[in-house]
Phi, psi and omega in degrees: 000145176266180201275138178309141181282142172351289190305296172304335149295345188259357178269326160281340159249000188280273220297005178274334188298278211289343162302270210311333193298292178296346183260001181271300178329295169322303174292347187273318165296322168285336184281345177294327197271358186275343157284342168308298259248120192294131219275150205260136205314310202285337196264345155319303176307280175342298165318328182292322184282349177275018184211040170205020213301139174214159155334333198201169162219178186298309196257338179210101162021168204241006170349285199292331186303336202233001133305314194275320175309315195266355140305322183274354159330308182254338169207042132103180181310330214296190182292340165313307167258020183277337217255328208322251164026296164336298167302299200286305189308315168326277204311321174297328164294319163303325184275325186293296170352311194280334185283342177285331164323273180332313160268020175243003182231024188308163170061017165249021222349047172317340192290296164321299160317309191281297193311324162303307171298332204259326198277336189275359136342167181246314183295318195275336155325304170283312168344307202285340182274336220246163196217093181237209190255353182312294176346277182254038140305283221263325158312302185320306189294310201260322170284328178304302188311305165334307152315308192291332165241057157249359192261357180280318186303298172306305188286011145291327210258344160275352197066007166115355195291299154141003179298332193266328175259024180304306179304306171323315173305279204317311190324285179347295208304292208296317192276339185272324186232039152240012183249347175264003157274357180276310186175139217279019173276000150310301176303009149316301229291311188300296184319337187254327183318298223266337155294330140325335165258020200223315165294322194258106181288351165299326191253355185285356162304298177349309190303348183246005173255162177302338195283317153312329205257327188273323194280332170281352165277359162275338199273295166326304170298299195297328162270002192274046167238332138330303174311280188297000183278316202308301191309306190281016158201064163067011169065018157334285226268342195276314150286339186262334212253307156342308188292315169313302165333352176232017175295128162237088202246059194275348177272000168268003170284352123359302198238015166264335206256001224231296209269312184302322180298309181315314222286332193277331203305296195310319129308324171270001192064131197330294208278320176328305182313300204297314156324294180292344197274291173296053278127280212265342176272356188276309156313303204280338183269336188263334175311297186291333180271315186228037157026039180311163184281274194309324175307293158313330190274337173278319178300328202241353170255029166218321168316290192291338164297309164309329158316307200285315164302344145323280151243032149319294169323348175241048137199038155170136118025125146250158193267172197289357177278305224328320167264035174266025141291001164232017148310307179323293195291342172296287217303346172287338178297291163335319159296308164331308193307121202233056178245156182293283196321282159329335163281347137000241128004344191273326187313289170281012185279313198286328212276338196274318169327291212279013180267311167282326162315315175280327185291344194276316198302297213292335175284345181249014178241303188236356185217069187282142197275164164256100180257141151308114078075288177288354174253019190240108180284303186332318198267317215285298176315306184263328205279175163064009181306309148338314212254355184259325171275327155321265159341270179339319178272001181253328182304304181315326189275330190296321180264050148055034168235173208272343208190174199215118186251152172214135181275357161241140202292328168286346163277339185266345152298275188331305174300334197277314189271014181231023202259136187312144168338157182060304223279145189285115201259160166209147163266111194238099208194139177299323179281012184263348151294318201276002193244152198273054177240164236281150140293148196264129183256104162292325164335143162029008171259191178246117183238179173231122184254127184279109189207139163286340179286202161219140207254143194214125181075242212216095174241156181309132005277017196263134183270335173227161191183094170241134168304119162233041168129197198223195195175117186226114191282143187254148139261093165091215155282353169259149165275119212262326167187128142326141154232144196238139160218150202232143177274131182211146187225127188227142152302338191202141178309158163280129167311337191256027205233116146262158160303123190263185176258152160234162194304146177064007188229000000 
């Protein structure tokens, strides 16, 4: 065969040149605001666990603890490197994303579409900046799908004998379970895998080769030191993260389900939502009538979640990252969408995301909008950390005492990495016995403890407790939350008081 003419290679690489172009910006833009943009109680928290690395924590699988440990590796405590990862991975997902489209959407540029789409969201926007367990969740999650739709080609080019996908399967195994080490909200991910192969009869050969079955015993050894952190504590985080599941509140669901729609429009952005919402019925309609392998495979890696957070609403609120596992396959599903109306729309959909993305970036780092305060997750989340820890250190010194203690975990992360050199942050919290960090020796000294509540006489672990003033974190002059802080004294450690780590030690 002869050589392709010039002009079709060069037609075929400006729009691949110029993506790539953009997502090299795009990302570069995010690490300035994850290096700007002042860090949020969880990711402080987070932090704390990248300098206690363990298997497991009270609240989540142990991922995100070892992104940030191995960021600030490289480029030190501040937010930059709790964040580094964040940015840089989005961008690698984003290239896997676009190739699975192209093979589960071919001859659409779908690759393209979906990965432009996915990235002009507010959640992954924000999402790429914010260093939560969501982060390699959703990379992990966007690599698995990734493996997978490759598994169609191959059980055509084997007959389903399973020799042709082996390496896929392992992949499939490794990326599933390492997105269940991130957060147990994965198991969406194991759950849609083995209803893909039980619906779709093209693929139900799979089930008798060795290879789907080997990648899940890969997938398994990769989480099972999480398994056994649980089993040697009581099987915590698995009750707390579990426990939800039996909530029953049905007369608020009405308005739980009110606060989830609004809550995804506002976040994936207005026309985007509506893009993906058609993306999955359009899947969920070819699934079912002609059980295509890819069609189905979209179907089933979105449907059941959107259930599950369905019915989540009639016993609690859901919060607003919790279903962003199931956008990757929407939005490739949403390229598909091939009517002149939809081809529309994609244009201002994406231009209004990344529109509403950049306006959130320039408010929480160098140009805050005047939203009232109580109506700013940004201001509520971010501001005054700094100015809390300030105040808190001058009361200490003024009542002599040796430490600064918080009974809740995101004010005591905070108070750790913002409080002046030397002085000793503790943490007095039940889950803070499950961490591998120092016990705080307490005893007969004097500390001043930071809390919204309000504590009135001798409450546990403190044998004394006097009011000594308030504390108030700020933006600017306005005030953002109140603190009540108290001179406390305990006769005997706490079992539950720890040392927190500090920036640079």
């Amino acid at each position: 065969m002869g050589q392709a003419p010039a002009y079709r290679t060069t037609a075929f690489c400006m729009p691949a040149c110029w993506a790539l172009a953009a997502l090299a910006a795009l990302t570069v833009l995010r690490l300035v605001v994850a290096a700007i943009a002042p860090l949020a109680p969880d990711e402080a928290y987070y932090w704390v666990w990248s300098r206690a690395l363990a298997a497991g924590y009270p609240d989540h699988p142990p991922m995100v603890a070892l992104w940030i440990r191995l960021g600030t590796s490289l480029a030190g405590d501040g937010p930059l490197g709790i964040r580094l990862l964040g940015p840089l991975s989005v961008a690698v997902a984003s290239l896997l994303l676009a190739d699975a489209a192209e093979h589960l959407v071919p001859n659409r540029k779908a690759g393209l579409h979906a990965a432009v789409m996915l990235n002009a969201t507010l959640l992954f926007g924000v999402g790429a900046v914010m260093m939560t367990p969501d982060a390699p969740l959703l990379v992990f999650w966007t690599a698995c799908l990734w493996a997978l739709a490759r598994v169609p080609r191959h059980s055509r080019e084997s007959g389903g004998s399973g020799g042709a996908g082996f390496g896929w399967w392992l992949a499939v195994g490794l990326f599933g379970g390492l997105a269940m080490a991130s957060k147990y909200t994965a198991a969406l991910l194991w759950f849609g895998i083995m209803l893909w192969l039980l619906v779709t009869p093209s693929m139900r050969t799979w089930l008798r080769a060795p290879a789907p079955w080997l990648g899940k015993v890969l997938g398994g050894a990769v989480f099972l030191p999480t398994l056994i952190w649980n089993a040697d504590h009581g099987w915590t985080s698995f009750v707390r993260q579990g426990g939800r599941l039996g909530d029953w509140h049905p007369g608020n669901a009405f308005r739980f389900l009110g606060e989830l729609i609004i809550g995804q429009i506002g976040l994936v952005t207005p026309l985007i939502f509506a893009f993906c919402v058609g993306g999955v019925v359009i899947a969920a309609r070819r699934a079912w009538r002609t059980r295509e392998p890819a069609w189905t495979l979209l179907a089933v890696m979105t449907l059941p979640g959107a259930v599950l957070f369905m019915q989540h609403v009639l016993g609690d609120r859901v919060q607003g990252n919790w279903p962003a596992v199931i956008y990757p396959a929407a939005a490739i599903a949403a390229a598909g969408l091939t009517s002149s109306v939809w081809q529309r729309l994609w244009l201002p959909s994406v231009a209004l995301g990344f529109a509403i993305t950049l306006l959130v970036y320039l408010h929480a780092t160098v140009a805050p909008l005047p939203v009232p305060i109580r109506f700013d997750p940004s201001v509520l989340q971010l501001a005054g950390w700094n100015t809390l820890a300030e105040q808190a250190d001058a009361i200490r010194q003024r009542e002599g005492a040796s430490y600064v203690a918080a009974d809740q975990y995101g004010v005591a992360a905070q108070l750790a990495r913002n409080l002046p050199p030397g002085v000793m942050a503790v943490g007095v919290e039940p889950r803070w016995a499950l961490f591998n960090l120092p016990r705080a020796s307490l005893a007969g000294r004097v500390g001043i403890l930071v809390t919204t509540n309000r504590l009135d006489g001798s409450t546990a672990p403190w044998s004394s407790i006097m009011p000594t003033g308030t504390a108030v974190r700020q933006r600017g002059a306005a005030a953002v939350e109140t603190y009540r802080l108290y001179r406390v004294t305990t006769v005997s450690d706490p079992s539950d008081a720890v040392v927190l780590p500090r920036p640079g030690h």
